[in-house]
C-alpha positions as CSV (number, residue, x, y, z in Angstrom):
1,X,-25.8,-25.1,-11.3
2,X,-23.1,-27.4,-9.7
3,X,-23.3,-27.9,-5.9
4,X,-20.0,-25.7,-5.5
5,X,-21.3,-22.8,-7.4
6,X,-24.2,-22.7,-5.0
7,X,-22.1,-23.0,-2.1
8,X,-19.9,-20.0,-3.6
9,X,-23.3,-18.2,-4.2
10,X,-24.3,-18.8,-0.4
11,X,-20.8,-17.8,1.0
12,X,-21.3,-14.2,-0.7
13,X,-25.1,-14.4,0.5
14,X,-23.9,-15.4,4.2
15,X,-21.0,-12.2,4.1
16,X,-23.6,-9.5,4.0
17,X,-23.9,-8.1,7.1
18,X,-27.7,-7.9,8.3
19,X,-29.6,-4.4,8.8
20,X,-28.0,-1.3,7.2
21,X,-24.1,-1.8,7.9
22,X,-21.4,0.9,7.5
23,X,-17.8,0.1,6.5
24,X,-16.8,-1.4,9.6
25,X,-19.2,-4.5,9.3
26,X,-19.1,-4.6,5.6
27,X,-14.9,-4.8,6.2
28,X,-14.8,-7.6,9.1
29,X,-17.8,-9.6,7.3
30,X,-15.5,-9.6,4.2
31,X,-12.4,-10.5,6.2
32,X,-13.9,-13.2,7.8
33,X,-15.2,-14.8,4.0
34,X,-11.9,-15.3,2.7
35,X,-10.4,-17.1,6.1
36,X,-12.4,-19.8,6.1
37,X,-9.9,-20.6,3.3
38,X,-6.4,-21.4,5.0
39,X,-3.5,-20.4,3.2
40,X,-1.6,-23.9,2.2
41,X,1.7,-24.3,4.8
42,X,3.9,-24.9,2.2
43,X,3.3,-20.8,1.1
44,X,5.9,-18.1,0.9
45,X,5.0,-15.3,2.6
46,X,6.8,-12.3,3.9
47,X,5.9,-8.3,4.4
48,X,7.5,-5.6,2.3
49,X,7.7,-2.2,2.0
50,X,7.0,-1.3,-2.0
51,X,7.7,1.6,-2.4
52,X,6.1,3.2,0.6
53,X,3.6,0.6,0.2
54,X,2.5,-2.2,2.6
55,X,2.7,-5.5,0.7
56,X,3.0,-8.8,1.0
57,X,5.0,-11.3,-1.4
58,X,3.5,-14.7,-1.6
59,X,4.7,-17.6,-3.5
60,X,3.9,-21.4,-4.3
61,X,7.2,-23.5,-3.4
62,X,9.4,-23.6,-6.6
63,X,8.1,-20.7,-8.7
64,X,10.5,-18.6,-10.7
65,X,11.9,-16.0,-9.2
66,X,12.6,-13.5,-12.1
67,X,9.0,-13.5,-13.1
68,X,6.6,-11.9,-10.7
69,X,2.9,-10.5,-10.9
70,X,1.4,-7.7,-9.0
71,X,-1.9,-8.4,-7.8
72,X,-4.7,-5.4,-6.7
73,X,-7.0,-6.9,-4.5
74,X,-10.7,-6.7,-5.0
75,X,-13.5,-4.3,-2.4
76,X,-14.7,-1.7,-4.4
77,X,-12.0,0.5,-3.4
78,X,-13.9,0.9,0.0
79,X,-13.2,-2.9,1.6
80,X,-10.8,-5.3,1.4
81,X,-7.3,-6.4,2.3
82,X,-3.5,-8.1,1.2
83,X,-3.8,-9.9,3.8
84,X,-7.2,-11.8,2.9
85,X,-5.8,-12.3,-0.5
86,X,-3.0,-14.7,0.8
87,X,-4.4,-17.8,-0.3
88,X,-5.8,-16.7,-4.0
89,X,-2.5,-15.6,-4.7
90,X,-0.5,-18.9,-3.4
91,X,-2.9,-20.4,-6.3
92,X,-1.8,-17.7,-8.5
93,X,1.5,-17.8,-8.2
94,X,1.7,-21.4,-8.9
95,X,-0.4,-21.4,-11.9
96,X,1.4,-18.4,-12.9
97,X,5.1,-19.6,-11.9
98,X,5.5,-16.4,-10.4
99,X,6.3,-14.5,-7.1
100,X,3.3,-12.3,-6.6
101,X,3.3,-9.2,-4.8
102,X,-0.3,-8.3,-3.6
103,X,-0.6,-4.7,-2.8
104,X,-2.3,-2.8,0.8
105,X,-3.9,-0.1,-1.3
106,X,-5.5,2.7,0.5
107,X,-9.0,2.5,0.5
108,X,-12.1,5.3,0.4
109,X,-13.9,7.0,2.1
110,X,-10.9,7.5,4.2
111,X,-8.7,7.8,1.1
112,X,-10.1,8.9,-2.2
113,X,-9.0,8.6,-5.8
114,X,-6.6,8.7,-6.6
115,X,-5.0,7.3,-3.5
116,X,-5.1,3.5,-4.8
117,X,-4.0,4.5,-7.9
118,X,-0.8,6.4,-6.6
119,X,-0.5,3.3,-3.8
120,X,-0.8,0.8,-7.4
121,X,1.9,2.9,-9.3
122,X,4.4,3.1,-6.6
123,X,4.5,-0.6,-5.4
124,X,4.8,-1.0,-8.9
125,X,8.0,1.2,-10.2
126,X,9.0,-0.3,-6.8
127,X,8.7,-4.4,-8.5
128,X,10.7,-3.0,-11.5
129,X,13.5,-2.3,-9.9
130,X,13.3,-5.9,-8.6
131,X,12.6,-7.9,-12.0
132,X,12.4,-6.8,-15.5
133,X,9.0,-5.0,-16.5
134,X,8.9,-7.8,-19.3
135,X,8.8,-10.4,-16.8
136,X,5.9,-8.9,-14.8
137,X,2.0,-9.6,-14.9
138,X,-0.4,-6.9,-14.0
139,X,-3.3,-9.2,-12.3
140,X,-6.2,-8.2,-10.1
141,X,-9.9,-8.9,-9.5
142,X,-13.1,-6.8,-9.1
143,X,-12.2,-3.3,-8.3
144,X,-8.4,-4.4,-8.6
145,X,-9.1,-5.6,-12.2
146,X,-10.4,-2.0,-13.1
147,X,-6.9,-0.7,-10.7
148,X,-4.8,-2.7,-12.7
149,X,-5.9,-1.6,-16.1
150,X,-6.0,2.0,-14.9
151,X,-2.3,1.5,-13.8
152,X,-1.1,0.4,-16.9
153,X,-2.9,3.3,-18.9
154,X,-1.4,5.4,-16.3
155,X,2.3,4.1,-16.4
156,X,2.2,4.4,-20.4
157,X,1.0,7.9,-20.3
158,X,4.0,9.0,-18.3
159,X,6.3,6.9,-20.2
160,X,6.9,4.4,-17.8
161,X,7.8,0.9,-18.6
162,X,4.7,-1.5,-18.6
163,X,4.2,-4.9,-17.6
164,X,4.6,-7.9,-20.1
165,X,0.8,-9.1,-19.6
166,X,-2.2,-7.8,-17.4
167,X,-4.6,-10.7,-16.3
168,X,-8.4,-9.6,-15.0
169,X,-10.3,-11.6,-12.7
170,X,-13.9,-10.5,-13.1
171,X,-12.7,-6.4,-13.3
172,X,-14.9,-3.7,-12.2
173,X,-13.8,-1.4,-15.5
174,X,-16.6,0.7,-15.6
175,X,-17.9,2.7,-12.5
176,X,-20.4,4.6,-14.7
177,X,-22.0,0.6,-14.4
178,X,-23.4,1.1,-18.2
179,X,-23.4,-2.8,-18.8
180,X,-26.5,-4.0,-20.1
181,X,-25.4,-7.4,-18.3
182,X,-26.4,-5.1,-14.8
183,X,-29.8,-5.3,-16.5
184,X,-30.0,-9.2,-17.4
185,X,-29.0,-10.4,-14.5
186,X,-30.6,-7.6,-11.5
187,X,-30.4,-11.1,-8.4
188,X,-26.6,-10.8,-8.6
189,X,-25.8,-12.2,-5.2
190,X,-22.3,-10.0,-5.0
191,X,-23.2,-6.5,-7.3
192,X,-25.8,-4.4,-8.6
193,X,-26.2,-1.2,-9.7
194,X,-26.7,0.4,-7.5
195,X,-23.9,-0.8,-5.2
196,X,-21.4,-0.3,-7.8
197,X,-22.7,3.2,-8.5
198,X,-22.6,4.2,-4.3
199,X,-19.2,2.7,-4.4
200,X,-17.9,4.7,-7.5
201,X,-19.6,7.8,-5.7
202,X,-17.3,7.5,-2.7
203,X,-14.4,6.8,-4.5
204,X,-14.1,9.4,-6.6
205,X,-15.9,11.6,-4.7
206,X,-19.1,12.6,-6.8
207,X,-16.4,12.6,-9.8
208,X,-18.0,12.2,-12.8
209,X,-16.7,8.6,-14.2
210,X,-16.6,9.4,-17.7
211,X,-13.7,12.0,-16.8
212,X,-11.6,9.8,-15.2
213,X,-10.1,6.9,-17.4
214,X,-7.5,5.5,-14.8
215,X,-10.2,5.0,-12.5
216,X,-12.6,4.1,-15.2
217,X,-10.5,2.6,-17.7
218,X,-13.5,1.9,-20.6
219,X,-13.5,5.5,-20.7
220,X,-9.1,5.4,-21.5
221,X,-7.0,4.9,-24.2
222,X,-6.5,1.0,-25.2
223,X,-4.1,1.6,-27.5
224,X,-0.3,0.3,-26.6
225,X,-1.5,-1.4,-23.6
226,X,-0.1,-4.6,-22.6
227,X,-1.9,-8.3,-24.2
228,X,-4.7,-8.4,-21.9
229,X,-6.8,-11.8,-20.7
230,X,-9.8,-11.4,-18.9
231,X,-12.3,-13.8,-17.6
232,X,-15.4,-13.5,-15.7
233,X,-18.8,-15.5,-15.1
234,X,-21.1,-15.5,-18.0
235,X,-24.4,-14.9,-15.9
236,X,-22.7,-11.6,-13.7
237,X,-23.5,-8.2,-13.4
238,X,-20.2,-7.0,-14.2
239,X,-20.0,-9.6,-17.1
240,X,-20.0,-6.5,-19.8
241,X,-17.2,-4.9,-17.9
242,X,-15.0,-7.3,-19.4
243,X,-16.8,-7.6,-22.9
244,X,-16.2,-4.0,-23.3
245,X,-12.3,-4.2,-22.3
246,X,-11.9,-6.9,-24.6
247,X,-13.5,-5.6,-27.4
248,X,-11.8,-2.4,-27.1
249,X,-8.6,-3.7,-26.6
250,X,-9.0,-5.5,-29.8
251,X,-10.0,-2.5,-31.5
252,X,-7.2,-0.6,-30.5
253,X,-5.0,-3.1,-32.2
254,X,-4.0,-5.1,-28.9
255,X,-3.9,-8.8,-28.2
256,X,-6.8,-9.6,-25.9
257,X,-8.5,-12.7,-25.0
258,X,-12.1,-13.3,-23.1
259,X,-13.1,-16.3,-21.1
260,X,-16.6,-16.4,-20.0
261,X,-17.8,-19.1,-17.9
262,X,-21.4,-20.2,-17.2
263,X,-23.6,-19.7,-13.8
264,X,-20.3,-18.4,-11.6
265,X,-20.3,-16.2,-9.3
266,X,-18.3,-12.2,-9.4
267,X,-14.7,-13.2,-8.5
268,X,-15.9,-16.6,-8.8
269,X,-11.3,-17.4,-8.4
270,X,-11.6,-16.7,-4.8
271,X,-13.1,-19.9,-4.1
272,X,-10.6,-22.7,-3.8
273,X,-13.3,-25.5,-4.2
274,X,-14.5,-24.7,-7.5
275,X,-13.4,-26.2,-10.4
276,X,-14.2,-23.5,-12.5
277,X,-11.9,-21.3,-10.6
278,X,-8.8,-23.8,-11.2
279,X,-9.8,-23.3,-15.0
280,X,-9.7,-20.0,-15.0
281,X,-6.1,-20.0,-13.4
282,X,-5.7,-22.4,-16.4
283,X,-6.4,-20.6,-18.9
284,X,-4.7,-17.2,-17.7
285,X,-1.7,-19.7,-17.4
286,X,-2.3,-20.3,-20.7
287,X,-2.5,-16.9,-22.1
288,X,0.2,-15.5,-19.8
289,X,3.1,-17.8,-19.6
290,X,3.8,-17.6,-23.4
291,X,4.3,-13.6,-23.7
292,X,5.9,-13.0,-20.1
């Protein structure tokens, strides 16, 4: 293990707040995790109302402007920000040559499914009528992966134009948690069962998973989905999560591509300093820029 996976190891270990803590502390501990990575000066960023949606567009200096991706923020559904997101998606949008919309979904308890769903879809027929759905890349991490998916399953179901790509960073795709990778690696620092399984609970509200594919999209229909890339650390708990999306992807006759790479941590691409987070953003380049 290289000294910046540890240090990303010990910055998840050093965000979770001591004793029992409720939302509040789990929220501001979060928060204060991602800014301790400033957001480069040279960044784009501006507020906008999506659709009834609070957003935020950043961009790298120079990107193009009729490409964009829409980015779903990682949390659990229960935690997390647009806001904190600023700096991942600067490096996003330059690797991506794209403006990139991150999205202020509603989060549970205070707003249950499928209140980030219907916050996802909005700002998102919102970005269409901005630039071409062929030009657009569905993107988002964790619990955003597993939004982003669910949107796109979503959007085709009602006939609604999808994006030209969907990239996954470490997506939390199944909230039943069936992975046998929960099982290999129990010392996550970041997830475990039974976290994932208390967050799915408060989500969807005691919801059985299995009945819900937007939510839970392992569960959904793969087929005539958008090509998909998804990458994720090799030695996570949610590691199976994208396995399964891949392989099912694949067998529903998509283009689908899996990067797994060794000893990183979940959402490993939140972490400027790591190397392995820069190829990640590589190889979604890579996979992306091509079709979109």
């Amino acid at each position: 293990m290289s000294e910046f996976v540890a240090q990303a190891n010990q910055a998840w270990l050093d965000a979770h707040p001591p004793g029992e803590p409720g939302f509040a502390e789990w929220r501001q501990a979060v928060t204060a995790m991602h800014a301790q990575y400033p957001v480069p000066e040279d960044a784009e960023i501006g507020e906008v109302d999506a659709g009834g949606v609070p957003c935020l567009w950043v961009s790298a200096p120079g990107v193009a402007r009729d490409r964009a991706a829409i980015h779903l923020h990682s949390g659990g559904y229960v935690m997390g920000s647009a806001h904190n997101y600023r700096e991942f998606a600067y490096r996003l949008s330059r690797a991506l040559d794209a403006r990139v919309l991150v999205v202020d979904f509603r989060l549970a308890p205070e707003h249950l499914y499928p209140a980030a769903l219907d916050d996802a879809r909005a700002a998102y027929l919102w970005l269409t009528t901005q630039v071409d759905p062929a030009r657009i890349i569905a993107t988002g991490d964790s619990a955003g992966g597993g939004l982003a998916l669910g949107l796109q399953m979503s959007l085709r179901d009602k006939g609604e134009p999808t994006s030209g790509a969907i990239a996954l960073f470490s997506p939390w795709a199944d909230l039943a948690a069936e992975g046998a990778s929960y099982d290999e690696f129990p010392e996550d620092p970041v997830v475990s069962r039974p976290f994932a399984l208390a967050n799915c609970e408060l989500y969807l509200s005691g919801a059985d998973p299995h009945t819900v594919p937007y939510a839970s999209p392992v569960s959904g229909d793969f087929h005539d989905l958008p090509p998909i890339f998804a990458v994720a650390g090799a030695h996570e708990a949610l590691r199976d999560d994208s396995v399964r999306v891949v392989e099912k992807a694949r067998a529903a006759g998509g283009e689908a591509e899996l990067l797994l790479i060794a000893h990183v941590p979940h959402i490993f691409t939140i972490f400027p300093f790591l190397p392995e987070a820069a190829e990640a953003l590589e190889a979604a380049k890579a996979f992306v820029r091509p079709r979109v």
